[in-house]
N, C-alpha and C positions, 0 to 999 in steps of 0.2 A: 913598537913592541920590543922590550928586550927580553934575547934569549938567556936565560939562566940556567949556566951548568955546574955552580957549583953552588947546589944542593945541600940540606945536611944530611941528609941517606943517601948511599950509594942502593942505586935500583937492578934488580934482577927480572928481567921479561921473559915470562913461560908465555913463550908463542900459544902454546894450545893447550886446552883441559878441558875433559867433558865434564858436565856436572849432570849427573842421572837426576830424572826424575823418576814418581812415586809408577805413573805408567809407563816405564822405559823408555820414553823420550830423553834423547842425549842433545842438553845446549852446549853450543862451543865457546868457551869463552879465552880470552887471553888475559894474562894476571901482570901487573908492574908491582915487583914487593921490595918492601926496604928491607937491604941487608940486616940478616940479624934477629928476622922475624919470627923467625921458623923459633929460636929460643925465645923470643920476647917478641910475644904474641901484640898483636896492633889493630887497630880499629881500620874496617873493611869499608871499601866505597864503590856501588855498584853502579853502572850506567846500562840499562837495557834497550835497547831501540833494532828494528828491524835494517838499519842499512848494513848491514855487511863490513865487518871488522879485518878485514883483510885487505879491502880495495876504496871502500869507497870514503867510510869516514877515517880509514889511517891515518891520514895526516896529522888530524887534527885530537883522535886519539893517543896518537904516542905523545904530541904536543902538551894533551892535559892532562893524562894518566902519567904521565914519565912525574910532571909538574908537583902530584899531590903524592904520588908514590914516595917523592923528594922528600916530601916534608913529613914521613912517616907513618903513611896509610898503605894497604894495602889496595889496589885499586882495581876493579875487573871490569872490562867491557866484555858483554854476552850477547851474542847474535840472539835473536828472538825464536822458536821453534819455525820451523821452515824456511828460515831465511839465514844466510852466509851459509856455514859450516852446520849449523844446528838440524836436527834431525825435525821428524816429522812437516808437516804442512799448514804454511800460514793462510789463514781463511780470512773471515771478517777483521776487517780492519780494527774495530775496538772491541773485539771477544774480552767477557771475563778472566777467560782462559788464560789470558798472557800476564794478567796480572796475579793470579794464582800459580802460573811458573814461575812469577817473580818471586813469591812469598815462598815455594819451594828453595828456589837457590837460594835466597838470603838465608835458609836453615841450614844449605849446606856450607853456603861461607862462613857462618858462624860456628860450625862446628869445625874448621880446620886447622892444623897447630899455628898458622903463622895466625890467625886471627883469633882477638880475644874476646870474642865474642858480638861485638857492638858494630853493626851496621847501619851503614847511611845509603840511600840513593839519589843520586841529582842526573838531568837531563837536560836538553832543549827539547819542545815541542813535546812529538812524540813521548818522547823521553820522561820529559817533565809531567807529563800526564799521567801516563802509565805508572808514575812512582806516588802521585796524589789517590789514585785507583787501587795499588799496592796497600799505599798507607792506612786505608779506609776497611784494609781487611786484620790488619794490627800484627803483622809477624812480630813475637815475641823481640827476636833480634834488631828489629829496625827502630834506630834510638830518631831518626832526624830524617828529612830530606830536603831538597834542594832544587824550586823547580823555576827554569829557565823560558819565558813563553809560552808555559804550559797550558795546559782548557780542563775546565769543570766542567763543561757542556761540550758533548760531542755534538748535535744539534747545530749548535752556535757555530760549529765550525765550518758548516756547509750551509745554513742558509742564515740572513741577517732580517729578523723582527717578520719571521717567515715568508721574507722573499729568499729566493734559491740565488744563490751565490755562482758566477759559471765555475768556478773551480771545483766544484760539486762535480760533474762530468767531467770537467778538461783532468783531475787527477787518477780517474778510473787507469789508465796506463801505467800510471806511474804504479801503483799499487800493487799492477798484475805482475809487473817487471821486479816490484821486490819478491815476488813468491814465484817466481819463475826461472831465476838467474841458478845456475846449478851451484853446489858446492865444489870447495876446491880440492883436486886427485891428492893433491900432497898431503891430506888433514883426512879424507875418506879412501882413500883408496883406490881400488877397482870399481866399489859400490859407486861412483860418483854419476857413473851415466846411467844406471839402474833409479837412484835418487832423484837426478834431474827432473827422467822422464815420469817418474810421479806425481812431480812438483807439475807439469807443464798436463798434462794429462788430470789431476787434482784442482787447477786453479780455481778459484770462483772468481768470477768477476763480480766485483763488489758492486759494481754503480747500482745494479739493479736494488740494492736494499736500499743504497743512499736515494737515490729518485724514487722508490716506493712510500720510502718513511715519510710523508711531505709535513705533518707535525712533530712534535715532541710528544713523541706514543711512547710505549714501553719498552721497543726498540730501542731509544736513543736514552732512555732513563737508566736500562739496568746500563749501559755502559758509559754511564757519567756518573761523576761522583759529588755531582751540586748538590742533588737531596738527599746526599748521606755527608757531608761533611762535615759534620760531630760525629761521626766515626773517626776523624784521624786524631788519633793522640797526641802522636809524636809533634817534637816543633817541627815549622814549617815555615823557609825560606824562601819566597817570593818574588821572584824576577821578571821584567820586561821592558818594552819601551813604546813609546806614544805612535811612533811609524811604526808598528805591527798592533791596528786598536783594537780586535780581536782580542786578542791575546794580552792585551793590556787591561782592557774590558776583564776581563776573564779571573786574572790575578788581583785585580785591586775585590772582584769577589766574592775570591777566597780569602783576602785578606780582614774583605767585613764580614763575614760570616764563621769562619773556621773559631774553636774554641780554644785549641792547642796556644800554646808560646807561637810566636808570630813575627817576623819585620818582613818590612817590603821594601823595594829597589825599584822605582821606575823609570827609564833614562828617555834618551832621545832615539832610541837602536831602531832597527827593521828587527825580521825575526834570524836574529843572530845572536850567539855569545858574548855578552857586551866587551868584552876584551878586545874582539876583534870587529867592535858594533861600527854600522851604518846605519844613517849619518852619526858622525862621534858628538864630542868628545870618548871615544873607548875609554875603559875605566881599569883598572886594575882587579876584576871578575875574579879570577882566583884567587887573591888576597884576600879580598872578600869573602869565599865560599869556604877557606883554610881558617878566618879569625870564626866565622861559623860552627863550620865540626870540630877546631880547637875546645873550643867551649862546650859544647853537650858533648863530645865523645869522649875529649880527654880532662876537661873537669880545668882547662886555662884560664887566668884572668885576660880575656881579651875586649872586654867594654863590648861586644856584641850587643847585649842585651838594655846596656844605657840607653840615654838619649832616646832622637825620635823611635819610633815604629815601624815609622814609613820615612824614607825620602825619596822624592819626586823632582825632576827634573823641569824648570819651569821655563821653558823657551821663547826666547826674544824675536819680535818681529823681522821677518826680513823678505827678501823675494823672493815667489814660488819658484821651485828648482826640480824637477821629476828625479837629477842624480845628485842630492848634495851629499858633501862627502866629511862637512864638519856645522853644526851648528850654536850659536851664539845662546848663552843663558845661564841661569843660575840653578844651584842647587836648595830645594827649602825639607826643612822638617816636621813631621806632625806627629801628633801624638796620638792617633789612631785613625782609623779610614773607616767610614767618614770622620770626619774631624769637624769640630767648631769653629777654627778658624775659617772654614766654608761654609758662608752663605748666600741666600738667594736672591737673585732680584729679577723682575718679574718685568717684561714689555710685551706690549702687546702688538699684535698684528694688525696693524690699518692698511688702508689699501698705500702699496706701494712704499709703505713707511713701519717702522719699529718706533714704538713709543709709550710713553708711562703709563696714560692714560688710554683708555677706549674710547671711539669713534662708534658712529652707528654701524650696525648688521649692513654689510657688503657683499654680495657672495661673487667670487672672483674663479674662473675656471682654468685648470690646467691642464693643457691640449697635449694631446699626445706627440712628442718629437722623439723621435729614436734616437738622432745624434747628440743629446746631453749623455756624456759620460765619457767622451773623447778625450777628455782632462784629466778622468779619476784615476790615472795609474793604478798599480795592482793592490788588491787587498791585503796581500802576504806581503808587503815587499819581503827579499830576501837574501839579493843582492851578490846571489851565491856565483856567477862570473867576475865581478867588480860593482863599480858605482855606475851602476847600466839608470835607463831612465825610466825607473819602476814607482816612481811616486807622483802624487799628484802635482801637475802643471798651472798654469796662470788659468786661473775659475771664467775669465768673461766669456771668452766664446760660449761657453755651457751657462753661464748666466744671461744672457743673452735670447737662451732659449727657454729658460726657466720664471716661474712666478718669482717676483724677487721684494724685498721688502728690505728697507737700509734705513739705517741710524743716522741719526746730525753726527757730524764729529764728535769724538769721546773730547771733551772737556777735561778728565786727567785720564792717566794709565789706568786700564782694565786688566787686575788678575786673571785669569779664570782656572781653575783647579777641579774638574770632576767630569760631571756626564752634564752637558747642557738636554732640556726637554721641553717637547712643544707637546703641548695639548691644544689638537684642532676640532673643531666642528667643520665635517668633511659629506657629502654625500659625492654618488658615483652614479654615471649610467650602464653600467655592465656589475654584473654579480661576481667577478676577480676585477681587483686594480691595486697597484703600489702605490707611494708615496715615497721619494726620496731626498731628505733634506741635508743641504750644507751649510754650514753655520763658516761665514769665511770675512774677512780681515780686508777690507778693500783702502791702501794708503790713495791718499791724496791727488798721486798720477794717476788713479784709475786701475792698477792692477789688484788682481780680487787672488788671495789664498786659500787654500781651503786650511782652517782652523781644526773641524773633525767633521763629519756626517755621522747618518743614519737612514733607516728603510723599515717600511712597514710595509709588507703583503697586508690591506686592509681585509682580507678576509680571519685574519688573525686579530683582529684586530679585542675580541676577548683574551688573547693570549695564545702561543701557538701552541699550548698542545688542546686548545679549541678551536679549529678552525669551523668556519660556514660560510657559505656565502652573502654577498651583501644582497639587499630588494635596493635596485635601482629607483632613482629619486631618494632615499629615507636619511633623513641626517642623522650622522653619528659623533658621537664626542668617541677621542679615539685619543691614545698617549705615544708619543713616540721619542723615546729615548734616542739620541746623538751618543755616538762612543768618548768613552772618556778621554780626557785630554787636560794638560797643561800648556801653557800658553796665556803671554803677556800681551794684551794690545795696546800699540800707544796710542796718545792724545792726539788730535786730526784723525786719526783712522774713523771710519765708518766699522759698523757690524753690518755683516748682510745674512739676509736669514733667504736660501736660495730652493723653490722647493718644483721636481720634475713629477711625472709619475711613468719615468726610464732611470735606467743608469746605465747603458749597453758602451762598453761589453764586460765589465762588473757585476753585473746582476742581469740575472734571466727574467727577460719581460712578462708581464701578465701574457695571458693567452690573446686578447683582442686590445683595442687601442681606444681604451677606457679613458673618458674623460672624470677629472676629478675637480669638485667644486668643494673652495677651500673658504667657511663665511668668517671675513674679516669681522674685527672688532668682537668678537667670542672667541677668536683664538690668541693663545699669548707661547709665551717664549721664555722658560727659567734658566738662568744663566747660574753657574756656582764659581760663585766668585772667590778668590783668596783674599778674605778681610785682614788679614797681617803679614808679619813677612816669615811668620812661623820660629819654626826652633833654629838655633843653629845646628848645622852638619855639615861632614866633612865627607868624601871619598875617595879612594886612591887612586886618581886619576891615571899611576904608573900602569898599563900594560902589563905583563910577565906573563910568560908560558916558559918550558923545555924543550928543548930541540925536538923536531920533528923526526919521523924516520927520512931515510935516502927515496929523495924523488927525482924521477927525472922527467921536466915534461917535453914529451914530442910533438903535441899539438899544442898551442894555447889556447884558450878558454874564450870564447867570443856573446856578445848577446848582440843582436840586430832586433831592431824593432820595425815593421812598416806599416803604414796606415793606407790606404787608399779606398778605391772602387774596383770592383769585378764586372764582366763583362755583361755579366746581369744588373748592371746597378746594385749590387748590392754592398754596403757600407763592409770594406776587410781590415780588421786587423789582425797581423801574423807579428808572433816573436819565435826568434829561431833564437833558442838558447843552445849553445855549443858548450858542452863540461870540459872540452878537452881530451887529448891523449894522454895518459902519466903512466911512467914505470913505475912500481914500489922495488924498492932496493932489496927491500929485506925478504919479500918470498917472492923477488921476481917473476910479478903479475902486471902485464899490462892492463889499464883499462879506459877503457873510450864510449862516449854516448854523448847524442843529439837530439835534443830533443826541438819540434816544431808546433807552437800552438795555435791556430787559427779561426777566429771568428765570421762570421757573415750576418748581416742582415738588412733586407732592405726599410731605411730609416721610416715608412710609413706603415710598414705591415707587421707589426711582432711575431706576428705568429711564423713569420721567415727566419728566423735565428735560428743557428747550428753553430755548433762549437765542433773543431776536428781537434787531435790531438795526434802526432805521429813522433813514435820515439824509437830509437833501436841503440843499440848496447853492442860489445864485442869485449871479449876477455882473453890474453893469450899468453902462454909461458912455451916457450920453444916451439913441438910442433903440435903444442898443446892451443888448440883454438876454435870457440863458441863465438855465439853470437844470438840476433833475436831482433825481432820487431815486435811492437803491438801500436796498433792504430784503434780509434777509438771517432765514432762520429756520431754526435748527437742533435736530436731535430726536437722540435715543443710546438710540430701541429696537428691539426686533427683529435684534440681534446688528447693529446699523449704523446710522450717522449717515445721516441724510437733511438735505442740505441745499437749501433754497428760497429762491433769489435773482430779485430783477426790479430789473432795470436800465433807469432810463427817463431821455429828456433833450426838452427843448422850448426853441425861442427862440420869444420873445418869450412868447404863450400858445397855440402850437402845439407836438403833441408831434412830433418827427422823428425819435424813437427808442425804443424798446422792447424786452425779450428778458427773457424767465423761461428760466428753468434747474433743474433739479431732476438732483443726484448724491444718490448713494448708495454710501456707502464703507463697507467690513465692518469692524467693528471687531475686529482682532487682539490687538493687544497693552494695551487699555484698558477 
């Protein structure tokens, strides 16, 4: 990464500005403006996202805002309502609400004199959602946006092919702790511990809607923007990477669907800012997002809009690694997504084998093992202490345990460029059962990779926002999408198509330990191959950011992973992710948090699985010092989740707050 600090704007940082909205709600936002602005007004660029602009994402705020501030934007990071500095109370996690504060402030940063009008919004994740959300409502002002990892489907985020995801529960914490952390005395005043105990006394604990929703109901529609996207006009830049397939899934989307001006970017990243992506190559992200809003905001010849569409990162075989930290491969170009140069080719399932041709009606049964999934590392990776061991590991042991079906050696190199899908003919003995299949890369030694997966809750199996359940014995043709990917195979390698009906502790098991019967020779396997070598492209492989603010860490940043047994027999896996201690220099805030995630389940009984979550947080400037837990523990027996939250907060070493909570939501559709 190199730091660049000679700019061609000299940047001015207003710490703090409220931006009123229409119901007197005050956001807090902080401004990086280029000198000169205030006379010669400049095109604005907004990033809104709930983490707290004073502590937690600083860093990497002044790092990007300083960065684009440079090069002649006015730049604003805005705490979201109820969260950092900003007033009133954050609730549901994807309210329309927040996207309709966003369309407020983008009126008022377009009316201000250093801005001439023309805003853009970009993010990661959250971020990047919430400005596809924003877009779709059309603020006059908002010429473009920028989205990084972002989701058109909230849905999609928490369960996959309506099996439930355990990050679905494990993040109920995390959520409660962004709308619960108080604002800072220096920005509010005296109000600050009046505010707090609002926040903390106000909270909603969200899981209960997320575990109630179990389809894609109208819950999860009005706050997605998938079946309105010919709502957004504006252009629409597209970000992400093949290790975070979510969210890669998600973008390639929007990319075939949206109407607006369009490119897309797909690397090799987790869910991170590719500048500072895992596994790399890192790319030069802001140069990228600057030749972008150069072009629609300020009218630049910057070749943006030439050339491919889309480019996609096509990565070369190598050994399963859960922490890599660079990986090997080329860049290609298309000319739109989907693209022509993707096509299909078609094998089908015989017992034990992948092949061109069909074999007769086989029905082959897949028994219930709880411990396939010990391999799948995490679904987000994210990577956010270092290159910890958050992705998937060597596939045999869980192949092993799984129905598996493998290819003769590839005879040449195998492209593949999209969403691999299998269409089975499946019947089940229990009226809930999953499906989960890995499409993986097994070289010569014997070691098996995982290429991508997918999951099907078979009671979705109309689509999720129709669930029902299955009649035991009844065969079903059923389609199941693998997440998208790029990815080269070579010649000797085998394809291995690997299929459970677990993924633990990835995916929350059916309720009973459903066997699933998969009839060979009627089911097949479409692969989307890359028939050429595509367009040429280029990307700026150089890194750059701006000096960050003054840190200083007291803790460093740790992740521990452990796997074992509990004294129940039951199958544990815990990761204690440590964020660390860090000073911020600039408003001399300490902050610190721990968080502990852990699963259980005994490998023959699903209906044993619980996920626990415990995090706690501490904030402190002099003899100024807060603190807080929330624990969070969830169970899926008894036809229903039971979920057990306590929420507690203390200043100094007094506690002033506490509230346990126990729901109970029936399980329908999972």
């Amino acid at each position: 990464m190199r730091i660049v600090t000679d700019l061609p704007y000299k940047v001015r940082v207003v710490d703090h500005q409220w931006i009123a909205l229409k119901d007197g709600t005050r956001l807090a936002a902080r401004l990086w403006l280029p000198e000169g602005a205030e006379k010669a007004p400049v095109p604005a660029i907004l990033e809104y996202i709930p983490y707290r602009k004073r502590d937690m994402t600083a860093g990497r705020d002044w790092a990007n805002h300083g960065y684009l501030a440079g090069h002649g934007y006015a730049s604003i990071r805005l705490d979201v309502r109820g969260t950092g500095d900003s007033e009133g109370l954050f609730g549901e996690q994807f309210s329309m609400r927040y996207a309709e504060d966003a369309a407020e402030a983008i009126q008022w940063i377009a009316s201000q004199p250093w801005c001439n009008g023309s805003v853009a919004m970009f993010g990661l994740s959250w971020g990047a959602g919430i400005s596809l959300q924003t877009a779709a409502l059309q603020p006059p002002a908002l010429k473009t946006i920028v989205c990084a990892a972002g989701v058109d489907d909230r849905y999609a985020t928490k369960f996959v092919g309506g099996a439930m995801l355990t990050t679905n529960p494990a993040n109920i914490p995390a959520w409660i702790l962004y709308a619960v952390r108080p604002p800072d005395p220096a920005i509010v005043g005296e109000r600050w511990r009046e505010l707090w105990l609002e926040r903390l006394n106000g909270c909603t604990f969200t899981g209960e809607s997320w575990l109630t929703h179990q389809g894609r109901d109208e819950f999860w529609q009005i706050a997605s923007v998938r079946d309105r996207i010919d709502r957004i006009s504006c252009p629409v830049f597209a970000i992400s990477g093949w290790a975070d397939p979510g969210f890669a899934t998600a973008m390639l989307r929007v990319l075939a669907t949206a109407k607006a001006p369009k490119r897309g970017l797909i690397g090799p990243w987790s869910h991170r800012y590719p500048h500072v992506g895992l596994p790399g190559p890192a790319i030069g992200y802001l140069q990228e997002v600057l030749r972008w809003l150069d072009h629609w905001l300020k009218s630049k010849k910057t070749g943006v809009m030439e050339g491919p569409a889309i480019r996609l990162w096509l990565a070369e075989a190598a050994p399963a690694d859960p922490r890599p930290t660079v990986q090997t491969g080329r860049w290609v170009g298309l000319a739109a997504w989907p693209d022509a140069a993707v096509t299909t080719q078609e094998l089908v399932l015989n017992p034990a084998r992948l092949e061109a041709t069909a074999g007769q009606e086989v029905p082959l049964t897949i028994a219930w093992r709880g411990a396939v999934g010990a391999a799948g590392g995490e679904w987000m990776p994210i990577f956010t202490t270092g290159a910890n061991p958050e992705m998937a590991n060597d596939q045999r042991g869980d192949d092993a345990a799984s129905l598996c079906f493998n290819s003769e050696p590839l005879a040449g190199r195998l492209e593949l460029m999209g969403a691999p899908v299998l269409d089975l003919d499946v019947s089940t003995d229990q009226p809930c059962a999953q499906i989960v299949a890995r499409l993986c890369d097994v070289a010569p030694n014997g070691m098996s990779r995982r290429i991508t997966f997918g999951a099907l809750n078979l009671m979705h199996r109309d689509g999720v926002d129709n669930p029902a359940p299955l009649e035991p014995g009844k065969r079903y043709r059923v389609r199941l999408p693998l997440y998208e990917t790029g990815y080269a195979v070579p010649a000797g390698h085998r394809l291995r198509i690997a299929l459970s009906n677990s993924y633990w502790p990835m995916i929350w098991p059916a309720p009973t330990a459903a066997r699933v019967t998969v009839i060979t020779g009627a089911s097949k396997l479409s692969l989307p191959v890359l028939s050429d070598r595509g367009l040429a492209t280029t990307v700026d492989m150089e890194p750059q950011t701006a000096p960050s603010v003054a840190m200083t860490v007291r803790r460093s940043m740790r992740y521990e992973r452990r796997d074992g047994f509990d004294e129940a027999d039951r199958r544990t896996h815990e990761v204690e992710e440590d964020f660390g201690a860090t000073h911020y220099g600039d408003v001399d805030i300490e902050a610190d948090e721990v968080s502990i995630k852990r699963t259980r389940m005994l490998p023959a009984d699903p209906a044993t699985a619980e996920v626990e979550v415990d995090t706690r947080w501490q904030l402190s400037r002099g003899s100024w010092r807060v603190g807080g837990t929330a624990r969070t523990r969830v169970k899926g027996h008894g036809g229903a989740f039971t979920v057990e939250t306590r929420l507690e907060a203390r200043e100094g070493d007094k506690q002033i707050f506490a509230r346990d909570t126990t729901m109970r939501v029936p399980r329908k559709a999972v």
